[in-house]
DOZADO-967466 format. One line per 5 residues: number of its first residue (from 1); their letters; for each residue x, y, z of N, C-alpha, C. Coordinates in steps of 0.2 Angstrom, whole numbers, plus 5000, padded with zeros to 4 digits. Layout:
NUM> a> X/Y/Z/X/Y/Z/X/Y/Z  ... $
END
This chain:
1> xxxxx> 4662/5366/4536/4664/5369/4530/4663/5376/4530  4668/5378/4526/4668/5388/4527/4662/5390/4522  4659/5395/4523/4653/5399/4520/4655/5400/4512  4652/5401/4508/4654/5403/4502/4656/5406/4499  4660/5409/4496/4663/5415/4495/4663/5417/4488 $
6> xxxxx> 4659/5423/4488/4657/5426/4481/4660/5433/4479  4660/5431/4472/4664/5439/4469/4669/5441/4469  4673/5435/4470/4682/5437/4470/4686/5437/4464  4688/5440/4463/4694/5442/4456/4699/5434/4454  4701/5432/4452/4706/5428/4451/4712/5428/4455 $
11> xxxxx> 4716/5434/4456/4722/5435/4459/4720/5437/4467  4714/5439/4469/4710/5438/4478/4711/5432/4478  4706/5426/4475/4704/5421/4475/4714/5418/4474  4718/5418/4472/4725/5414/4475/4728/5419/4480  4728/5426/4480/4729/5428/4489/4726/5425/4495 $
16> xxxxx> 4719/5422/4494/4713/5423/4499/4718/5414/4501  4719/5410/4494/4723/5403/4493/4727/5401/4499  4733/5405/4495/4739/5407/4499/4739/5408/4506  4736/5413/4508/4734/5414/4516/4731/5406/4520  4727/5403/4517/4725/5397/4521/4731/5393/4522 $
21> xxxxx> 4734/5393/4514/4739/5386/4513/4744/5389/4521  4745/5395/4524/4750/5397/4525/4747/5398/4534  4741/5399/4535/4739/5398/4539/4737/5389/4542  4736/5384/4537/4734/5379/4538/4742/5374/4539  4749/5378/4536/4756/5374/4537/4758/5375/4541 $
26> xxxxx> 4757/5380/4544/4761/5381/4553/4769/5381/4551  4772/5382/4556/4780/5383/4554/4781/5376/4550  4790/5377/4545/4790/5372/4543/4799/5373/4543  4803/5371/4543/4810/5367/4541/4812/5370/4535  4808/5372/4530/4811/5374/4523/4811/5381/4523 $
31> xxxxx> 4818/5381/4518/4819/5389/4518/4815/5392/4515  4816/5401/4515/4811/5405/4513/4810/5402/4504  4815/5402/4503/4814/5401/4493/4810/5392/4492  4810/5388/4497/4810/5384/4496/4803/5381/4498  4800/5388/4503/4793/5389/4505/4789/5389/4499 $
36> xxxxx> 4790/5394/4494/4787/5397/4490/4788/5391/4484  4791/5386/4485/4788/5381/4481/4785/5375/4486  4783/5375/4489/4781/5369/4495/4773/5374/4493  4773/5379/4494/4763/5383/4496/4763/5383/4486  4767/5383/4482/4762/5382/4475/4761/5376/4473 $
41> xxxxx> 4766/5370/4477/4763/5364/4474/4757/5362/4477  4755/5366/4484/4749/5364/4488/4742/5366/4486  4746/5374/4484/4740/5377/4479/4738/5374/4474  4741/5369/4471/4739/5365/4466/4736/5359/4466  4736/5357/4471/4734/5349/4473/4730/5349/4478 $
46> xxxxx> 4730/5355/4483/4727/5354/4489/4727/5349/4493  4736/5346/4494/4738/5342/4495/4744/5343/4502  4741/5344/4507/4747/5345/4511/4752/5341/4514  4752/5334/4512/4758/5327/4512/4763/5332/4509  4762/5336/4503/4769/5337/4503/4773/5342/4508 $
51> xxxxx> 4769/5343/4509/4776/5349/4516/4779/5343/4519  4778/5336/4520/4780/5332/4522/4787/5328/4517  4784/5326/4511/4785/5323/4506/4791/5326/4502  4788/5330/4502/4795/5336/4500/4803/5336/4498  4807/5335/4494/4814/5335/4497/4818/5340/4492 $
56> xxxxx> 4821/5342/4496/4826/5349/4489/4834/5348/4491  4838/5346/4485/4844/5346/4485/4847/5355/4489  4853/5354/4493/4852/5361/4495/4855/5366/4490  4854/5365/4485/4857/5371/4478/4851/5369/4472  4846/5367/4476/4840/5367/4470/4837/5372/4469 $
61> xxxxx> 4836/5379/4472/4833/5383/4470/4838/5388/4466  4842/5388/4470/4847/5391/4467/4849/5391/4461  4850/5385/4458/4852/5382/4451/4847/5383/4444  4838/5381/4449/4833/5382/4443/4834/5391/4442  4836/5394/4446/4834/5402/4445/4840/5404/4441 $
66> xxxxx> 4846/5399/4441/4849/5402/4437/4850/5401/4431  4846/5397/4431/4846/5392/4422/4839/5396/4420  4834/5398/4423/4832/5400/4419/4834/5409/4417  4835/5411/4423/4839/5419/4420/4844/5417/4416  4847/5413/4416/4852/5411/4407/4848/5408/4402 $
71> xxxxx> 4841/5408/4402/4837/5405/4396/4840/5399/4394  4842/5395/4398/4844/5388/4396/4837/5385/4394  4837/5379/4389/4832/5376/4388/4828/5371/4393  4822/5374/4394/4817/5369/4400/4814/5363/4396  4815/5355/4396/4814/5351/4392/4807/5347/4398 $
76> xxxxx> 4803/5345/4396/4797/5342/4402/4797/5336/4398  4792/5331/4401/4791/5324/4399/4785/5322/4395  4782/5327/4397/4774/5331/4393/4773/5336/4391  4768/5334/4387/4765/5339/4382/4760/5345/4387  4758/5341/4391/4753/5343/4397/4756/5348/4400 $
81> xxxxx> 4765/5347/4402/4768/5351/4407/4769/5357/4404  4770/5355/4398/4774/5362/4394/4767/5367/4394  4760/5365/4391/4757/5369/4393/4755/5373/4398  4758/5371/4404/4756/5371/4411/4762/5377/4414  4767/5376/4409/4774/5378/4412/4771/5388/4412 $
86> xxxxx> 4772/5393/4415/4773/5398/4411/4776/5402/4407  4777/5402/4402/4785/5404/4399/4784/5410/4396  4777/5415/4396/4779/5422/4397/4781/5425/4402  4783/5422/4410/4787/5425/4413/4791/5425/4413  4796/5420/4409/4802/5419/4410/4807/5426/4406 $
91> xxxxx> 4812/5427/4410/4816/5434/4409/4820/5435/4403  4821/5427/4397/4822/5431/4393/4820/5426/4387  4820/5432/4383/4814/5430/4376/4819/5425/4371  4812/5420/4370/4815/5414/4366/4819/5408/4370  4817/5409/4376/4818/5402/4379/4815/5396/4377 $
96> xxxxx> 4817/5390/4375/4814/5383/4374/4813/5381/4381  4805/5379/4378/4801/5376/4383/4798/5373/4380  4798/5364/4379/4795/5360/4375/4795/5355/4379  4795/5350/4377/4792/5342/4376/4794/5335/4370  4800/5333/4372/4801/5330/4364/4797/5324/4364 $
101> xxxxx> 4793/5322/4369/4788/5315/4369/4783/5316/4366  4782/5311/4360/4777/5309/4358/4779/5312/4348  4784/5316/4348/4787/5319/4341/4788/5314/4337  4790/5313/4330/4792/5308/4326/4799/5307/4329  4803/5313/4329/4811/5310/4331/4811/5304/4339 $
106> xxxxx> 4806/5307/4343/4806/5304/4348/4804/5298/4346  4797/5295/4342/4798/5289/4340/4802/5285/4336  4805/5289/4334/4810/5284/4329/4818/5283/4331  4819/5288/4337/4823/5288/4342/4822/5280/4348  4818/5281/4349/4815/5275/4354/4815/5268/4349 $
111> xxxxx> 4812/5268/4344/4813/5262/4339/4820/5260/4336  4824/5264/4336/4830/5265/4337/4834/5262/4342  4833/5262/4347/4836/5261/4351/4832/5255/4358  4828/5254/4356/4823/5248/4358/4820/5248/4365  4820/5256/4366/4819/5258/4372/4810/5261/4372 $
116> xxxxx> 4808/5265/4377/4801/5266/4377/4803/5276/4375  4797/5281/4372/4797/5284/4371/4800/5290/4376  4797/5288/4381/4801/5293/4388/4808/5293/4389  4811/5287/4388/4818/5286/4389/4820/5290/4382  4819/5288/4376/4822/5291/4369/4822/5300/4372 $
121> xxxxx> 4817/5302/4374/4814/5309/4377/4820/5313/4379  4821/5309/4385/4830/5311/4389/4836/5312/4386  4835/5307/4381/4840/5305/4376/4841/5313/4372  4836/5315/4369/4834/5319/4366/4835/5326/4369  4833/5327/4375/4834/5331/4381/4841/5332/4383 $
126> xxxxx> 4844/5328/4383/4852/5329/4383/4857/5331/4376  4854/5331/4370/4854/5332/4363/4854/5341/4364  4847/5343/4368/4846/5348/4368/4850/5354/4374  4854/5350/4377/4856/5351/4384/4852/5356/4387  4848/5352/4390/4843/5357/4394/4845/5359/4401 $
131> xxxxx> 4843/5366/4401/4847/5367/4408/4839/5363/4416  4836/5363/4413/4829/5359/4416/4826/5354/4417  4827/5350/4418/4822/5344/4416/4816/5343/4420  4808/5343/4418/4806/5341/4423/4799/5334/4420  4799/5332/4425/4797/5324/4426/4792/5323/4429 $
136> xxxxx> 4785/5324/4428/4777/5323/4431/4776/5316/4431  4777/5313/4426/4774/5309/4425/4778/5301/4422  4782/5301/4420/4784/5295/4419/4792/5291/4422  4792/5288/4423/4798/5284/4432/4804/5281/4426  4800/5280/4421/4806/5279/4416/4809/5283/4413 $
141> xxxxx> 4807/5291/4413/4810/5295/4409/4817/5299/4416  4814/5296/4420/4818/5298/4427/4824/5295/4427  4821/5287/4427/4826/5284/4427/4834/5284/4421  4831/5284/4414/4835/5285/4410/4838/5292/4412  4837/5298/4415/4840/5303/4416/4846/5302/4421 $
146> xxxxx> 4844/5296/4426/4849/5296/4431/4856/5292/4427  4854/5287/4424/4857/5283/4417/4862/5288/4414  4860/5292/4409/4863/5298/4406/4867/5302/4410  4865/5304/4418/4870/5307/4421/4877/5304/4423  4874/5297/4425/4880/5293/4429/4885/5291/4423 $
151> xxxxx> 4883/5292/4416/4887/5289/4411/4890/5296/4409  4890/5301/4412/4893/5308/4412/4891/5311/4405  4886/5310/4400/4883/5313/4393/4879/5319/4396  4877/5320/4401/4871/5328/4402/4868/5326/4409  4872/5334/4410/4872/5336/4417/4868/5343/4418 $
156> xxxxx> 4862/5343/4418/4856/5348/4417/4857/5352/4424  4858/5359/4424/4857/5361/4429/4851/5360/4437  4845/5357/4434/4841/5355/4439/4836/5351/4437  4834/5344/4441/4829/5341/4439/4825/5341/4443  4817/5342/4441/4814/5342/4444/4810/5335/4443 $
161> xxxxx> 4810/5331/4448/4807/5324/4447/4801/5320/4452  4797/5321/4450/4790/5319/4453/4786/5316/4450  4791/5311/4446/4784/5303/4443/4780/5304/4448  4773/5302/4445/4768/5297/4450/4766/5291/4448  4763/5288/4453/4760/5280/4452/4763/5276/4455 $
166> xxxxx> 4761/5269/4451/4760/5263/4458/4766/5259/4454  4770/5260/4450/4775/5254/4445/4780/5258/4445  4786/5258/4450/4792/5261/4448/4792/5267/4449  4786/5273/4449/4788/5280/4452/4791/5280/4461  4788/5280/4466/4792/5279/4470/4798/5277/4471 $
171> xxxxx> 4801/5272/4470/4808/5268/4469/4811/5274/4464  4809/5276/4458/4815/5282/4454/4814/5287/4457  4812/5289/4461/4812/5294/4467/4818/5294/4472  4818/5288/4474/4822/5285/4478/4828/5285/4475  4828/5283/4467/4834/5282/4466/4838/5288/4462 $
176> xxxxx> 4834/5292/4463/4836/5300/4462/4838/5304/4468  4836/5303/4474/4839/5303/4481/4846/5300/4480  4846/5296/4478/4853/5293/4480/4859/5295/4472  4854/5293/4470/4859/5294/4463/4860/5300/4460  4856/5304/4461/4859/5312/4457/4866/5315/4457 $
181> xxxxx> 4869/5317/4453/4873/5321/4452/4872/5330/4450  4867/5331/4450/4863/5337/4451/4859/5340/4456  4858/5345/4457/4854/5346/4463/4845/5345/4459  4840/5343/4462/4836/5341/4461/4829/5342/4465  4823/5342/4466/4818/5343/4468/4813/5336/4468 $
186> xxxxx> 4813/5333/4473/4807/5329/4474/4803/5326/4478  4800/5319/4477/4795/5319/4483/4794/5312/4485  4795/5310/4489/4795/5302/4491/4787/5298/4492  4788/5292/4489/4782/5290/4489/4779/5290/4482  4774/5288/4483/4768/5287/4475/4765/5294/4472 $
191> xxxxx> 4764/5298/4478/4763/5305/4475/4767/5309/4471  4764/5313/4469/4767/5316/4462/4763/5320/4457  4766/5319/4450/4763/5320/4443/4762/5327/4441  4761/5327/4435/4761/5335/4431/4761/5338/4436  4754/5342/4438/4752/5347/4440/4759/5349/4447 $
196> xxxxx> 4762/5344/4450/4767/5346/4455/4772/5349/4452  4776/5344/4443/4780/5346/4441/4781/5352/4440  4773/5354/4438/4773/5362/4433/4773/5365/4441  4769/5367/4445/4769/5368/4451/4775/5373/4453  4782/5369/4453/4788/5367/4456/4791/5373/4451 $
201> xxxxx> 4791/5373/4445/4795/5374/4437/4792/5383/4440  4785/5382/4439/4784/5391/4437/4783/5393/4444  4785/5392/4452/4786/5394/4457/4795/5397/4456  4798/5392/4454/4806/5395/4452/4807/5400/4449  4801/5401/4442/4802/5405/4437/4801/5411/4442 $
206> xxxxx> 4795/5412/4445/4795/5417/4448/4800/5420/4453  4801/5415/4457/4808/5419/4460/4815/5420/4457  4815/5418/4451/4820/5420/4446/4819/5428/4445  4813/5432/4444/4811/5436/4441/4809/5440/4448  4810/5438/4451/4807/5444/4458/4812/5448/4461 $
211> xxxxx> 4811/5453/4460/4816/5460/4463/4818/5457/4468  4825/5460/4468/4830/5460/4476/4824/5463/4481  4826/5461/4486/4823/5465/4492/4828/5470/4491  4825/5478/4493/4831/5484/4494/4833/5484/4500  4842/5484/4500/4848/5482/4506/4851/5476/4506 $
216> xxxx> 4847/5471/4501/4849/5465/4504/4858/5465/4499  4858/5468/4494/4864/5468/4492/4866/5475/4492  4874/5475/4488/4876/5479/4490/4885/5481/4492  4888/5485/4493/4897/5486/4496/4894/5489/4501 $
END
């Protein structure tokens, strides 16, 4: 075990992070923009399966950077994510970043249509055409998304889908793999949940919001 380390500021202590996750993952297969969400889901979880676990549509970073540079609406699955989400970084002001699980419309949406809350959710997420959707925690809110897509009603520029648990998260995983019609973000297996969803979301934001390198563009 490493010695204790005393007295470090917030932003050392995720430098000091970052350095290990980065020294601890050795080379890896994923692009550079693709890196920079693999080291903050791990900063989050302390979880290195996902360098493994891992899977990104190849237009998945791409897509989230540009939907949030157009202030498309980010719609999450929870009240938890949206907390978690960063939304003063995002580039421009008055972006929706919410949750419609657990709302009256979303209850009476759901009794409606005699489905569970998470599904009506989507329902509602597609009402709101979000350019985002992301998914911590529930396999049916996933599933209904792939549902919506394949009936062509909303086609969100990125999904980020990481149910977790032991009843159907891995399988809508699986069937997000095969069934997407978007480029999307996710992770095989039972792992998962909030913390990776938001993870994933305010990794992108930030590389939406990071200066060009100077030279990279240009005539």
């Amino acid at each position: 075990m490493s010695p204790l380390i005393k007295g470090l500021t917030g932003p050392e202590i995720e430098r000091l992070s970052m350095e290990i996750i980065e020294e601890e993952l050795g080379p890896t297969s994923f692009t550079e923009d693709e890196l920079q969400v693999v080291k903050r889901i791990i900063h989050a979880t302390a979880d290195f399966d996902f360098a493994k676990n891992l899977r990104f549509h190849p237009e998945a970073i791409e897509a989230g950077m540009e939907a949030v540079r157009q202030g498309r609406p980010i719609v999450a699955d929870t009240q938890m994510a949206v907390s978690g989400i960063s939304s003063r970084l995002l580039p421009r002001q008055g972006t929706i970043v919410t949750s419609p699980m657990g709302t009256p419309e979303c209850r009476s949406l759901a009794t409606e249509l005699g489905g569970t809350m998470a599904e009506a959710a989507m329902e509602l997420a597609a009402r709101m055409e979000a350019g985002v959707v992301v998914i911590g925690n529930a396999p049916t809110a996933l599933l209904k998304l792939l549902d919506l897509m394949e009936e062509g009603n909303f086609l969100p520029q990125l999904v980020i889908g990481v149910p977790v648990g032991f009843v159907n998260a891995a399988e809508s995983k699986e069937e997000l793999l095969k069934r997407s019609r978007v480029p999307f973000i996710t992770c095989v297996g039972r792992k998962g949940g909030t913390p990776v969803a938001v993870a994933a979301i305010n990794a992108i934001i930030r590389l939406a919001i990071k200066p060009p390198v100077s030279g990279s563009t240009g005539s």
